[in-house]
PABATI-656120 format. One record per atom (N, C-alpha, C): residue number from 0; residue in one letter; atom name; x, y, z. Coordinates in pm, whole numbers. Layout:
<rs>
drendren, zaza, tise, px, py, pz
NUM, A, CA, X, Y, Z;
...
</rs>
This chain:
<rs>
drendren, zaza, tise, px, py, pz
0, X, N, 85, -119, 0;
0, X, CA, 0, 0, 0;
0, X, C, 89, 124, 0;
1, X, N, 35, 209, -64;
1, X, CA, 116, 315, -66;
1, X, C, 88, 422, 31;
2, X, N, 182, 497, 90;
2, X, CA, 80, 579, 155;
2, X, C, 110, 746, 102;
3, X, N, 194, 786, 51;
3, X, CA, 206, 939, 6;
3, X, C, 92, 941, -119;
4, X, N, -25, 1055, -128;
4, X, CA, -107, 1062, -208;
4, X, C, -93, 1087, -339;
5, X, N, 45, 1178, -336;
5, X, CA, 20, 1152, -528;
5, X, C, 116, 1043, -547;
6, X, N, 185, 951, -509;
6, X, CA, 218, 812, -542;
6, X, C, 92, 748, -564;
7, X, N, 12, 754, -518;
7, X, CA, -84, 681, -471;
7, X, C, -184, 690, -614;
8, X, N, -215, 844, -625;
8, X, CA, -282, 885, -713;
8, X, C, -273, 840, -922;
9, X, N, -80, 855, -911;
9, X, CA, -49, 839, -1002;
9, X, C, -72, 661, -996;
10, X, N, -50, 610, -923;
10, X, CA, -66, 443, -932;
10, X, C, -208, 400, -977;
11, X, N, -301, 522, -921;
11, X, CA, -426, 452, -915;
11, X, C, -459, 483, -1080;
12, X, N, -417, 581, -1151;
12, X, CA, -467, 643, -1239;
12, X, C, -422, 599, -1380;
13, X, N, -250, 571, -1368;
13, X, CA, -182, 521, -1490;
13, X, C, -109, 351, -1422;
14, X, N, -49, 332, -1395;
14, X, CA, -6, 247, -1362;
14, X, C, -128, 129, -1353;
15, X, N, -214, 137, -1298;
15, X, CA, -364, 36, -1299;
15, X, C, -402, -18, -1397;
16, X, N, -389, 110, -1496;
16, X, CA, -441, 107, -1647;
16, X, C, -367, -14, -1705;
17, X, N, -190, 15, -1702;
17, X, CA, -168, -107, -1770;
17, X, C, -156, -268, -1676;
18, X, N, -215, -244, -1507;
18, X, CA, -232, -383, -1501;
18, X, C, -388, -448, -1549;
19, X, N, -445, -348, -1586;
19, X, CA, -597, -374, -1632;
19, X, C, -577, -445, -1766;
20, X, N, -516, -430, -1830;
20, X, CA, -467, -441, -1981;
20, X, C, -444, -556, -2036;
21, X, N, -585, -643, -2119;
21, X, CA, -551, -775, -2138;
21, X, C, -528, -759, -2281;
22, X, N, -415, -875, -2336;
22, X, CA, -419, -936, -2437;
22, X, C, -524, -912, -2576;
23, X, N, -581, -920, -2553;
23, X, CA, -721, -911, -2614;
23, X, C, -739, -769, -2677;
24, X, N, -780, -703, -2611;
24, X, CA, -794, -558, -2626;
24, X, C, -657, -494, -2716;
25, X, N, -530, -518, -2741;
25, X, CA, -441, -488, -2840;
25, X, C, -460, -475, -2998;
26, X, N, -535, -556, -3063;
26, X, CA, -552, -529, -3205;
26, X, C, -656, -457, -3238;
27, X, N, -752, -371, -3132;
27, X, CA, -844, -296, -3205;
27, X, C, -761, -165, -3150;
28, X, N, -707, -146, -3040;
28, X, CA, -614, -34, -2984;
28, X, C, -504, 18, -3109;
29, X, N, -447, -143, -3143;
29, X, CA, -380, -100, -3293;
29, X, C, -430, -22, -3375;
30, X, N, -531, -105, -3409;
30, X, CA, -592, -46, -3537;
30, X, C, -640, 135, -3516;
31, X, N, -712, 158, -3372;
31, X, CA, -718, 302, -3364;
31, X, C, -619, 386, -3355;
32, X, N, -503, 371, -3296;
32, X, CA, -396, 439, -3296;
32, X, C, -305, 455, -3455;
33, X, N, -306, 344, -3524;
33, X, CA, -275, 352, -3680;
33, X, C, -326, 460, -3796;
34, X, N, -514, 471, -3713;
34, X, CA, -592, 547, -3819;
34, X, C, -584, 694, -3768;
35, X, N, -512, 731, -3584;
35, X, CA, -535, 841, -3600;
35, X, C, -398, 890, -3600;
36, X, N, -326, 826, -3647;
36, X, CA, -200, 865, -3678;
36, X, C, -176, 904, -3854;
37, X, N, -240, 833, -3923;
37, X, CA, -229, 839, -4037;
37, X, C, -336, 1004, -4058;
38, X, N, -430, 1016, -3980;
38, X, CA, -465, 1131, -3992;
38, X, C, -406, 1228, -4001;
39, X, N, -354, 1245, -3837;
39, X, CA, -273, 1363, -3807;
39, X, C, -164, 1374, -3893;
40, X, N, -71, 1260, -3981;
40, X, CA, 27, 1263, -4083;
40, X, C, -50, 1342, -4216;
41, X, N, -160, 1348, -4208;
41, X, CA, -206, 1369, -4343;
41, X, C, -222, 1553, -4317;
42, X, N, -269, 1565, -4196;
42, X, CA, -303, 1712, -4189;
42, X, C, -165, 1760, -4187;
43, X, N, -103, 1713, -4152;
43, X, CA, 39, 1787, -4107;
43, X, C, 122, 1781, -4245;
44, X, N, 125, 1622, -4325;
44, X, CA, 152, 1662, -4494;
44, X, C, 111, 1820, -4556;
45, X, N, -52, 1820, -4577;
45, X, CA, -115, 1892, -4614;
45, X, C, -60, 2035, -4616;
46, X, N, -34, 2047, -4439;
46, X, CA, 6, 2250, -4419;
46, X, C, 150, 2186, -4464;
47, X, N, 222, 2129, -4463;
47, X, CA, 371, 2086, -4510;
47, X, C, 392, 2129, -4661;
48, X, N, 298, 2073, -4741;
48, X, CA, 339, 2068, -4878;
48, X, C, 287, 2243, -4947;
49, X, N, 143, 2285, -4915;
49, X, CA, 104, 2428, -4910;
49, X, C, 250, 2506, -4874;
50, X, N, 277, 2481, -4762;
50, X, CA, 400, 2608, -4694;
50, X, C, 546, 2590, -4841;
51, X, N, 544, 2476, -4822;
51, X, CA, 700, 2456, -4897;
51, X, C, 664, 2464, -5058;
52, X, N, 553, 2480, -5092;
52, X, CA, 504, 2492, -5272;
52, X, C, 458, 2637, -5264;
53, X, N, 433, 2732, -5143;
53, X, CA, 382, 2847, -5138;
53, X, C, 244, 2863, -5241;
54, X, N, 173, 2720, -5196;
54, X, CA, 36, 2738, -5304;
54, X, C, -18, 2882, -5276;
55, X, N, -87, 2962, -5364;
55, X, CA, -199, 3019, -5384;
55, X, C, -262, 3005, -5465;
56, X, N, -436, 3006, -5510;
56, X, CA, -519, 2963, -5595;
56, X, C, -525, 3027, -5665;
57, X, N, -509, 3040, -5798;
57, X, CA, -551, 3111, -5935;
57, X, C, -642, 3217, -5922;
58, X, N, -566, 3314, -5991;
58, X, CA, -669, 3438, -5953;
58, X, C, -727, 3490, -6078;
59, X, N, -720, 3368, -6193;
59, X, CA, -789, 3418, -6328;
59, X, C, -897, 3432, -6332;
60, X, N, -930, 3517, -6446;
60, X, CA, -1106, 3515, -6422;
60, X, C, -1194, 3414, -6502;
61, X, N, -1139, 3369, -6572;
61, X, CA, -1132, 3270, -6611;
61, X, C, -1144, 3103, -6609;
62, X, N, -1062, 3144, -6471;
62, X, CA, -1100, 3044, -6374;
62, X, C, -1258, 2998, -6297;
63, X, N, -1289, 2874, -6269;
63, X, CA, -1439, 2896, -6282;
63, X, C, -1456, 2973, -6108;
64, X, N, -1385, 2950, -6027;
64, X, CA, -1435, 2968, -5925;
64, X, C, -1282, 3101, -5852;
65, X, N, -1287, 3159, -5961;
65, X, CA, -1152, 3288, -5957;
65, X, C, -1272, 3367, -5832;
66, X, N, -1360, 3425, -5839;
66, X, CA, -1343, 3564, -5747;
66, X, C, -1412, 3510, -5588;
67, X, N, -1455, 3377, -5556;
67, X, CA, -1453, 3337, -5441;
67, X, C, -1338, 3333, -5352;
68, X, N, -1197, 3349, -5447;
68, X, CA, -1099, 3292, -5369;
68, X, C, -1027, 3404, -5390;
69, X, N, -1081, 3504, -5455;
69, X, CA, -978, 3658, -5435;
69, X, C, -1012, 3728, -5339;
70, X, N, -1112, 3722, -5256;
70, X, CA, -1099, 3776, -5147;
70, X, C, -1238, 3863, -5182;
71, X, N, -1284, 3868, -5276;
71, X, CA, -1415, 3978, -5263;
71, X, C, -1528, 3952, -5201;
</rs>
């Protein structure tokens, strides 16, 4: 038993967790941690490739959807 409270606290809170932690429960934990990783890789691609290509959208008029994106 522990007796100082945040020993105690942190035991009860994280440490529990992984003696709670069966076998079982690992391949769907996989699978969620895979998909929200591949997310956050994708948003973070996204502002990555914009910043380093310095996209801006066509400002022809010509363009079909030119003056939504000029700012008027």
């Amino acid at each position: 038993m522990i007796n100082n409270p945040v020993l105690r606290w942190i035991d009860d809170t994280f440490i529990d967790l992984g003696r709670q932690l069966r076998w079982f429960y690992l391949p769907p934990l996989m699978i969620y941690m895979a998909a929200g990783v591949q997310g956050l890789t994708a948003i973070v691609g996204t502002f990555f490739i914009k910043e380093y290509l310095a996209y801006q959208p066509p400002s022809s008029p010509n363009w079909p959807f030119g003056p939504l994106f000029r700012g008027r």
